[in-house]
Structure formats: C-alpha cells, structure tokens
N, C-alpha and C positions, 0 to 999 in steps of 0.2 A: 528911464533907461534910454540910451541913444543908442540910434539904429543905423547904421550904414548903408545904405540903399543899393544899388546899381540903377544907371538909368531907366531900366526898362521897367524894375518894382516900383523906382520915383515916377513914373509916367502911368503907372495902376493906382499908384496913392492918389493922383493929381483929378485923374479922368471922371468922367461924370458916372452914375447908372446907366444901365448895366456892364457889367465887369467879368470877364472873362480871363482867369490867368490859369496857365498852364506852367507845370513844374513837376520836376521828378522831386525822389524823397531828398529832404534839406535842404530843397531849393532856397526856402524862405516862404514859401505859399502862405501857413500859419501866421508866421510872425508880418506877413504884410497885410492879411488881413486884419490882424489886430489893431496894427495903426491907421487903416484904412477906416475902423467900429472909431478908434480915436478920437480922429479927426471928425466923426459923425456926430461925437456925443455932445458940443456947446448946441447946436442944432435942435435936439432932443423935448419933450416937455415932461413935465412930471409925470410920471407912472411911465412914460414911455420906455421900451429897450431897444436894444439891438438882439437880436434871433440869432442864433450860431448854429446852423444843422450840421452835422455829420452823421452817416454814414454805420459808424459802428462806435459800442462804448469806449474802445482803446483809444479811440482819435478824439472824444471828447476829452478823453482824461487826459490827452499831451494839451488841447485846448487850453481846459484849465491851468494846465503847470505853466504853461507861456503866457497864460493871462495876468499870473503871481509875478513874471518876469519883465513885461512893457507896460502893465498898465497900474494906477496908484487903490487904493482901494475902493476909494470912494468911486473911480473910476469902473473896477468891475462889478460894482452894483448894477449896474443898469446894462451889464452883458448878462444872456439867460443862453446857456448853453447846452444842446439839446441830442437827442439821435432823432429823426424820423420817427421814429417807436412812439418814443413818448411823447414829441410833441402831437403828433395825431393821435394816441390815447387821448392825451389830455383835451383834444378840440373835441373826440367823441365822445369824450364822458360829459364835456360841458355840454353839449348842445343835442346829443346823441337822439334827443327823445322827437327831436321833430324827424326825423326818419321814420321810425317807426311806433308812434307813441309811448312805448314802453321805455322803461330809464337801462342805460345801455349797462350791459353784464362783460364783464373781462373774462373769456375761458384761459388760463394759463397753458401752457406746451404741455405738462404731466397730465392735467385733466382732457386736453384735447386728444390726446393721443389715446389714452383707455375709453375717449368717447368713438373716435375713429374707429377701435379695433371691433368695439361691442356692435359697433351699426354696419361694417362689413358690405357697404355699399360703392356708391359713388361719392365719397366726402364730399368734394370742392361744391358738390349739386347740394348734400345735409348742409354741410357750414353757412353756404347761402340763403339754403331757408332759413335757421338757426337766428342768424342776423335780421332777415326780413318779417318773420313771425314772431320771436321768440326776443326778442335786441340784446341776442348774446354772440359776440365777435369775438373769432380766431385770430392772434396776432398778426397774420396774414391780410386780412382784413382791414387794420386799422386805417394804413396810409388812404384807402379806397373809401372807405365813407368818409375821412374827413374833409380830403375833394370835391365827394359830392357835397356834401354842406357848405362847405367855401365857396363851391362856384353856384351852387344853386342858392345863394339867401345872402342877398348883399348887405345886410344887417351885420351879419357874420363873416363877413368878408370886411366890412368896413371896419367893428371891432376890432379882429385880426392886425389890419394895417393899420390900427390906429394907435395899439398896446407896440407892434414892430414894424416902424415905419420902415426898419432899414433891417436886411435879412443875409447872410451870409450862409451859402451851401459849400459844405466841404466833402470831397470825396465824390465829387458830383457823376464821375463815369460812374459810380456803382450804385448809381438808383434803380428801381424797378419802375415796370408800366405804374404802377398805379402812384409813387413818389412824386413821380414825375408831372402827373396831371395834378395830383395836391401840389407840386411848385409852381405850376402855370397858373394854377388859381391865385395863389399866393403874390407873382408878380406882376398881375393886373393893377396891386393896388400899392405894394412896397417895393421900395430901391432893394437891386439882388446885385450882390457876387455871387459868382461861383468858381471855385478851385476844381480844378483834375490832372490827374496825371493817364494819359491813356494805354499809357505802357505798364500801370499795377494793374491793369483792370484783369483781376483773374477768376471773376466770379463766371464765366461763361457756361458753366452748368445747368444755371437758372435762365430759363429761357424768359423767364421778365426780363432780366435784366439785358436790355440792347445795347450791342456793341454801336448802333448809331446815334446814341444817345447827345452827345457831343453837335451831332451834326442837327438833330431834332431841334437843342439848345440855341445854336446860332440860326435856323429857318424862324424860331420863334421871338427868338428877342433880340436877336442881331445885336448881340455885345461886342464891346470894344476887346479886342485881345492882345495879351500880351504873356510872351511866351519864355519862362525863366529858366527851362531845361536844362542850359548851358552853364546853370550855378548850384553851387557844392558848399553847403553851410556846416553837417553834418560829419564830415571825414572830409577835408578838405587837403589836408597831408599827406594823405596815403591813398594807394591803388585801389580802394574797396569800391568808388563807383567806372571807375577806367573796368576792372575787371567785369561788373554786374554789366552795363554795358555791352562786354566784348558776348557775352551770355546770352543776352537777350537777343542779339541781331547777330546770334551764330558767325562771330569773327573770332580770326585767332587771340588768343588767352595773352594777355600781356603778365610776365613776370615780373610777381611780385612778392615780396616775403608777408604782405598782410592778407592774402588770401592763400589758404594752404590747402589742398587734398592731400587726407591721408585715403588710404587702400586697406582692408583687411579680409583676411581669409573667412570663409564660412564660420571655422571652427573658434574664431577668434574675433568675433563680434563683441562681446559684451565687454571683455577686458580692454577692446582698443576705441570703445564710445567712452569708457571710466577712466582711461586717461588722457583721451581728449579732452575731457569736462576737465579734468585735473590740470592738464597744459595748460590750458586760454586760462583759469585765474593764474595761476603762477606765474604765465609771460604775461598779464596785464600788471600784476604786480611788480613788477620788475621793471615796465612801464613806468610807474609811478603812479599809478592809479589803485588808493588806500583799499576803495570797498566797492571792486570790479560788478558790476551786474551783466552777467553771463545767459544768455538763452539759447535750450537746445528744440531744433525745431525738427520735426518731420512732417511729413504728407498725410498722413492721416492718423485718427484717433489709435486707433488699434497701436501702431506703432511708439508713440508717445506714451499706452499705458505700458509697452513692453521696455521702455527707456525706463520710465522710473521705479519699476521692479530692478532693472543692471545697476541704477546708482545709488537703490537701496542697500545693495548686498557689496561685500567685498569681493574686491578681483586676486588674480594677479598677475603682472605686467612687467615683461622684460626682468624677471627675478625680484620684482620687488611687489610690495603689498598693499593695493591701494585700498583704503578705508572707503566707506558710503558716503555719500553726497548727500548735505542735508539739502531740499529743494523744494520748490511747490509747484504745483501743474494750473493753470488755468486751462480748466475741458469746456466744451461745449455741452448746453444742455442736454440735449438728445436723452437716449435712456440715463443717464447719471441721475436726473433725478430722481427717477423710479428706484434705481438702486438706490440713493443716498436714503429713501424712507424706508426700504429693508434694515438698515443699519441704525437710524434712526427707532426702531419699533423693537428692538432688540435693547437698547439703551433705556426703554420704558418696561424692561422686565420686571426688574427690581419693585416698580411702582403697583403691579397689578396680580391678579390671581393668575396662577399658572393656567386655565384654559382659556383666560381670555389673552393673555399675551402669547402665546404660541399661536392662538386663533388669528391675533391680527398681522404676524409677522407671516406667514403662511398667505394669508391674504395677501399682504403687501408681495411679496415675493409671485405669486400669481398674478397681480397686478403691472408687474416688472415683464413679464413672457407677453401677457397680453398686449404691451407697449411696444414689445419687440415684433411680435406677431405683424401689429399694424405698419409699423414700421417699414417690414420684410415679412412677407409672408410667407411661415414656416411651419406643415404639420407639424414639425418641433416643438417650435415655442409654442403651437394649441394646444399638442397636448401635455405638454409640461405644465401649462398655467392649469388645466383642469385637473391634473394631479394634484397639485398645490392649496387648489379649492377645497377639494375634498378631503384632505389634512387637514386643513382649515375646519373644514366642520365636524373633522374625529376631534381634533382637540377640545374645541367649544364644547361636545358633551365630555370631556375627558378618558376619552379613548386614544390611547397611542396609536401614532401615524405607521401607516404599515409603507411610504414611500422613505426610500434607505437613507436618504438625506435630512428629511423630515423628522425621521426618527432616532438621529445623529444629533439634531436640534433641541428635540426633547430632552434627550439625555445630557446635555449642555445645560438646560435650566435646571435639572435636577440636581447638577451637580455645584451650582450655585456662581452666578454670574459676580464677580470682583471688579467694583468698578472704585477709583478711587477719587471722584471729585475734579478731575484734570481732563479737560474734553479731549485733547487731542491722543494719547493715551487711552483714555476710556473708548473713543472712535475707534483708532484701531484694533484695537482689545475685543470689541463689539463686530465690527468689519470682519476679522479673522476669524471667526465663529463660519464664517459662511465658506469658509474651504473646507467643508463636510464632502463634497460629493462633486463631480466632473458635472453635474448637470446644470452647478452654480458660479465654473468657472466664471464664463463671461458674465455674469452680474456681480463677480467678486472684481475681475478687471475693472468693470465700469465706475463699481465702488471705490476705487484708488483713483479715480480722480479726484474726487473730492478729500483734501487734505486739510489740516487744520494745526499747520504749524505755528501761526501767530495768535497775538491776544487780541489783534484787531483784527481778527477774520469774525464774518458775520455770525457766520454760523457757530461758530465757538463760543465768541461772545453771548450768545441767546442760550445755549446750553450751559456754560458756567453761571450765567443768573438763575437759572431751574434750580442747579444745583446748591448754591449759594441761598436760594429762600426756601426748599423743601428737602436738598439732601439726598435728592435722587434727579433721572431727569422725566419726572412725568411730562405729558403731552411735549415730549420731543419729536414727533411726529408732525405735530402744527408747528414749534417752533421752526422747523429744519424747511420745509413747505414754505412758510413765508418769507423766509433767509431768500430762499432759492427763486421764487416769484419776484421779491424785490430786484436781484440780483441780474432778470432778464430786461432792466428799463433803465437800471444805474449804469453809470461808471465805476471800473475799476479805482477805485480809492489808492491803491497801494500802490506807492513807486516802484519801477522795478529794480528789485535789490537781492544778489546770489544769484541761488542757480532757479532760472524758472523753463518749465517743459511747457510747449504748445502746439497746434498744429501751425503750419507757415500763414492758412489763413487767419487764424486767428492771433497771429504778432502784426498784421498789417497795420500801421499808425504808431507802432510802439519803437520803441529805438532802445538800443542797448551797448554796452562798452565792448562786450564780445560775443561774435554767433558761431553757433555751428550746427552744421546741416548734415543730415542722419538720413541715410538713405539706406532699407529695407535688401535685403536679400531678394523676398520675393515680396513682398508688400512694401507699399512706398516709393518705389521703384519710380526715376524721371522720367525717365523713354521707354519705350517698350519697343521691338523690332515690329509690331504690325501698328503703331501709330500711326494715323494721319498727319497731314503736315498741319492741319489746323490744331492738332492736339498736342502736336512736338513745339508749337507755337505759344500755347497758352501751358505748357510747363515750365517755359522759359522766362515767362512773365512769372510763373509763380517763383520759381528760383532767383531772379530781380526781384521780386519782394524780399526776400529771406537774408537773402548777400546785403542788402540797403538796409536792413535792422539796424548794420554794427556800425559804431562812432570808432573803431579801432583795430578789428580783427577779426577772419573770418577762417573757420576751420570745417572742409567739407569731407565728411566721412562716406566712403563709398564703398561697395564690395568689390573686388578682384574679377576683371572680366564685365564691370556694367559699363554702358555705351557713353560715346568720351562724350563732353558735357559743349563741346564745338565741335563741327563738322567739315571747315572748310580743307579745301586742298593743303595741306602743307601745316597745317593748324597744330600744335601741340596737344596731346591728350589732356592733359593738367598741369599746375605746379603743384608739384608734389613736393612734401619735405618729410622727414621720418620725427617724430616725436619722441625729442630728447627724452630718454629716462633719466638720465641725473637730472630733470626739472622738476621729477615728480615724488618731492617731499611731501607737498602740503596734504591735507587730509582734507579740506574745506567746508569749513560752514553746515 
C-alpha cells in the first residue's frame, strides 16, 4: 500500500532513535508508525520482532486493522502487538519467580474485588504483601514488577531487547508511574517511538497517571520530535475536527451541518435519543455509506445502561413510531462481571438439583453486593449480601428463602426454567428473572451490559458449545468467568459495525462513521456550575475525544437549559438543527 507522507511524517520515517511524534486523532500517528516497524524489519534476525504498546485494547485492535492495511503478511509476522497489561503479565509470569520464589499467581478484577471487600482493610498495603509473600498480583501490579525485573537482572533485560530490538509506545500520555519506569527500563536497551496526543489525555482521575509525563519523556531520552497536529486523515472534508477543536480551547463554535446539537425537554428524553440513533443511520445512508457504524457515547456507565434500555423499547416521535434499535454495549468490567455470573448460575439450573442451584445463585448474587460494597462502601450492599448468604444456606438445606426476592426466585425454579438452546435469548430469558425485587435493580442494570447478540461473541460462543455437547448449559459459571478474564488482556476482535453503546472513555482509539453524544439530565452532565477551571478543562478534552470518533457526523444530544458547550464573549451556544421526522423510516438493525 502507498502512503502519502507530509514532510514532517517523511522526517519521523527518516530520523534515527528515539522518536517522538505528536498528533491529534487521524493525524496519521498509526499509520506512520507502521512504516517506520517497516522500514525496521530487513534489519531484524530471526525470532526477532518489533513490540507495539498501547495504552488500551481499542487502539490495539485499530493497530491491528492498519497492520491488514500497509503491511504484507509475511510482513506482520514479526509485529507482536500488545497493551501494557499483557505484555508485563507476560514478562511476570515468565520470569516472576525470581521476585519472590513462588511462580506468580494472576488475581483477576472479580476475585480481586470479593478479596478486597472480605479483608476490609488497607488493600493497596494486603495486595502488596499478597505479591511479596504469597506471588499473587493484582492487575494494578503488573506494569510495577516487571520494571523491577527489567531493570534489576540484565539477563532479562538483555533477552527483552534482544526478542524487541525495536519498540513502538502508543498512547504514550496515558501511562501511569509504574508503565513508565517499565519503558525506562525497556529503552536502555531497544530503539523506542513514542506517539501522544496531549489534548486526549482525559484520564486525570488517576493520579498515577502524570499530566507531565511528556515532559518526563523528553528529560529522559531527549527524542527527536516532530509534531503532526496540523493533519486531518480521518474527516478531512468536513467540520468535525475545526469544530472538536473550537471545544477544547473554548472558542466560538464554527457552523457546520456535520456537527449538530439537538436540545430535548426533561419529559422527552428517551423519544429524542431514539431518533437521533435513527437520524445518523438514515442521513449516513443517504451519504452513501451501505452499512453505517454508529456509536452512542455517554459520560458514565449508569448512563449508557439507561441508553440501551430507550433503544430497546419503542418510542414515539413527532407522530410517528420508532421501532428498537438492535445494538451492543461494550461496558467496562467493574461489577458486570459479578453480575454476568448471577445470570450465568441461573442458566446452570436446568443442569443441578434445586438446593444446590438456588444455593449457588444466592451466593453469587451475595457475591455481586460484596463487590459493590468494596467498591463503595455501603451498609446497603453489607447487608443485602448477608441477606443473600443466608438464602443461600436455607436453600442448601431446602428451606424456602423468607427474603421476598429470594423467594420470587424460588418460585421461578419451581415453575420450570425454558431455555431453548440459543444463548442469547436463553441470556435474556435467564437476566430477566432477576427483575424480582428493587433490591436487584442495579445488578439487573449492570447485567445488560453484557449482551450477546452475535455468533462471534465469546461468551455465546462458549455457552452454545455447553449446549451443543450436553443440552443444557452446565458449568456456565466457569465458562462465562474465563470468557470475561480473557476478555481483560485481548483486543476487541469485532469491527465496529451498527449501533454500539460506550462510555466516551472507553471509544478512545476507536473511530466510527457516525457519533452522538448523550448527555444526562442530572448524571452525565459536561459542566457543572461549581466546577473548577481545571475540571471544565479536562471535560473538554473528554468531549474532543468523543467529537474525533466520527469519520463523518456528529450528533450532540443535550437537555434544555445545560451550560453552552463554549464560553467566549460573543460565542454561539451551539449549532443547532431539529431532526427531520420525514428521515425517520428506517427501523435499524
């Protein structure tokens, strides 16, 4: 594939180690790394690769699709493309044992968090002994001993640069303290790039993560830079980065028909997000664009599971009747997976005797509060989990549950669970069981993250083989569990295709034909009247994330009365446009 340069990307292809390029989204960042691995690879020896880090699994999986796009095949053999995560798992399960003698143990996020809730101490002080007594590491952990190993045992260090002589860091503002000292070690001994853009850096929460990290970078290795800001790969015909832009450095709003704010009234939320979804495919269609990929993004989880409950259901809109949106969410794990083995352990009724399947769903589901507990700590969810215990052990001797939801669940198995072979269907079917009682709301929300509308979704896939060689889905509990632990180290496999729901941090790396941005009543919310300027600052970077998704179109949904999205004197509040109802035939996907 031939690649077009501009001088400044031709002068980072050209330059020696170390490499510093800075670019906003579609600069080219990617794509010039990849010719840069290139032009590495005649150099190379057998076994050797080139190291690809990023940041998070989204930006390895655009990696990969741009690797199918510039380089031949034989050629991406010898690129290994990585998150942080896994490549420092991977260095600490190899070598882990000179740490601590013991062979290093992986604690996943589910078992970490019901260990957190049960020890009710000082964690970060357990997890560290945990590690130094016990050589079992919190994912938190990983980037941090395999630092120590790299820089303490030049064995291992030499290895290291001798498998990757040549290293490429992507996403490089968003490392944390301990990333950062495992890449120091790292380029003592191999040629580094590193990509950033300093204006996505919206992770400011985490106080690992240094907004001077940039500046760390160049104290340290004093790389060559060279800065591609000024280039538009991604939407290059239309207003959508002039606009994101005027956003982030609070200037007035330049008029454009590809970035649109609609407004809706309180009472009229859900009908005017279900025909926005319905607008962007119709006008991308109309576009000319066969089989549009649409994502709707909000600020936080809670919000996103209340989107895909609106474009579950039918609305209606300006007299007409908009049909459900088929869609998928990618959630974050957090409690999801605690729920997803509630639902999971209900799915294994069929397979067990009624006290012991009510016993373990009752567990699990106490498992689920306790996670939340540690989480947020809530006499709530304490004592809702120890509720749930104690069902747990009336059922095992078969005694009905005297808690009113518990005993809503009983009465669910008695009246004989229909499952028909079809995970996703059977999911729901199993999922919907748990709107028994208000006290399982929110672990019924958290449960709709996890969807399974495709054949290639993991977890489906693993449940249709159960089903497929025993006819039920016994130990769908382990199955679902290792879906979801795999799932914390891979890439996103799936292109993005329809309509998918996310939070804004987590579409970061991803790109799409059409976005729209969903902002909250009273959750979600961009500004808030007593924000800091440092916090009005880093919502505006988060809203240039979300605007720089789309290759084509951006639709920003806001309530009546929230604060204009620019501040300057004389500034416009928005471009506003009203959404055409004769556009909204289609029913979508």
């Amino acid at each position: 594939m031939e690649v077009q340069l501009s001088e400044t990307a031709q002068g980072a292809l050209e330059h020696d180690f170390p490499v510093l390029v800075l670019g906003g989204p579609g600069s080219g960042k990617t794509t010039l790394s990849l010719l840069k691995a290139q032009a590495m690879l005649p150099a190379l020896y057998p076994g050797q690769e080139i190291l690809f880090l990023s940041f998070s699994r989204a930006a390895v999986r655009q990696v990969e699709i741009r690797c199918r796009d510039i380089l031949l095949s034989e050629e991406r053999r010898h690129i290994a493309v990585r998150t942080y995560h896994a490549f420092a798992m991977d260095v600490l399960r190899t070598h882990g044992r000179l740490l601590t003698g013991s062979v290093p143990r992986i604690v996943y996020p589910g078992e970490e968090k019901l260990a957190k809730a049960a020890f009710g101490g000082d964690w970060d002080s357990e997890a560290a002994r945990l590690a130094r007594d016990e050589g079992r590491y919190v994912f938190s952990q990983f980037a941090a001993a395999a630092a120590r190993l790299v820089a303490g045992s030049e064995s291992i260090a030499s290895l290291l640069a001798n498998k990757y002589p040549v290293i490429i860091l992507d996403e490089f503002q968003d490392t944390d303290n301990a990333q950062w000292e495992l890449v120091k070690a790292l380029a003592d001994n191999s040629k580094t790039m590193f990509m950033a853009d300093p204006d996505q850096r919206i992770f400011d929460y985490d106080p690992r993560v240094d907004p001077e990290r940039l500046n760390h970078l160049r104290t340290h290795l004093e790389p060559a830079e060279f800065d591609l800001r000024g280039e538009n790969h991604r939407s290059p015909d239309v207003g959508i980065l002039p606009y994101a832009n005027a956003v982030l450095r609070n200037r007035p709003l330049p008029d454009t028909n590809d970035v649109i704010t609609c407004l809706y009234r309180q009472d009229a939320f859900e009908s005017t997000v279900h025909a926005a979804v319905v607008w962007m495919f119709d006008s991308l269609c109309e576009a000319g664009i066969a089989h549009p990929s649409v994502v709707v993004l909000a600020r936080t989880n809670e919000l996103v599971g209340r989107l895909s409950t609106v474009l579950g259901q039918e609305h209606r809109f300006k007299g007409q009747i908009i049909s459900p949106v088929e869609h998928d969410v990618l959630w974050d794990a957090d409690l999801t997976e605690a729920a997803a083995l509630v639902v999971a352990s209900i799915l294994e009724w069929q397979s067990q005797p009624k006290e012991a399947a009510l016993g373990l769903t009752f567990d699990y589901i106490a498992d689920y509060f306790e996670a939340k507990n540690a989480a947020s700590r809530s006499n709530s969810s304490r004592e809702t989990s120890k509720r749930y215990r104690t069902a747990a052990g009336r059922a095992r001797r078969g005694e009905v549950p005297k808690l009113k939801s518990a005993k809503a669940l009983n009465d669910s198995y008695d009246s004989g669970l229909v499952l028909q072979g079809d995970p996703a269907k059977d999911w729901v079917h199993a999922r919907d069981l748990l709107g028994v009682g208000n006290d399982l709301s929110d672990l019924l929300a958290k449960a709709k993250f996890v969807r399974l509308f495709r054949a290639t979704d993991e977890i489906g896939s693993r449940l249709a083989s159960a089903w497929d060689l025993h006819g039920n889905y016994g130990r769908a509990t382990d199955l679902v569990r290792r879906a979801l632990e795999a799932s914390m180290l891979q890439s996103d496999q799936r292109d993005p295709r329809g309509c998918v729901l996310m939070t804004i941090h987590k579409a970061k790396g991803k790109e799409f034909d059409g976005v729209l941005l969903i902002e909250g009543q009273y959750r979600g919310v961009y500004f808030r009247d007593k924000d800091t300027e440092a916090q009005r600052a880093a919502a505006r970077r988060l809203l240039y994330v979300g605007i720089t998704r789309a290759r084509h179109r951006v639709v920003i949904v806001r309530p009546q009365g929230a604060s204009a999205l620019v501040t300057p004197v004389g500034a416009p509040m928005s471009t506003r446009r009203d959404i055409p109802s004769q556009q909204l035939a289609s029913s979508h996907r």
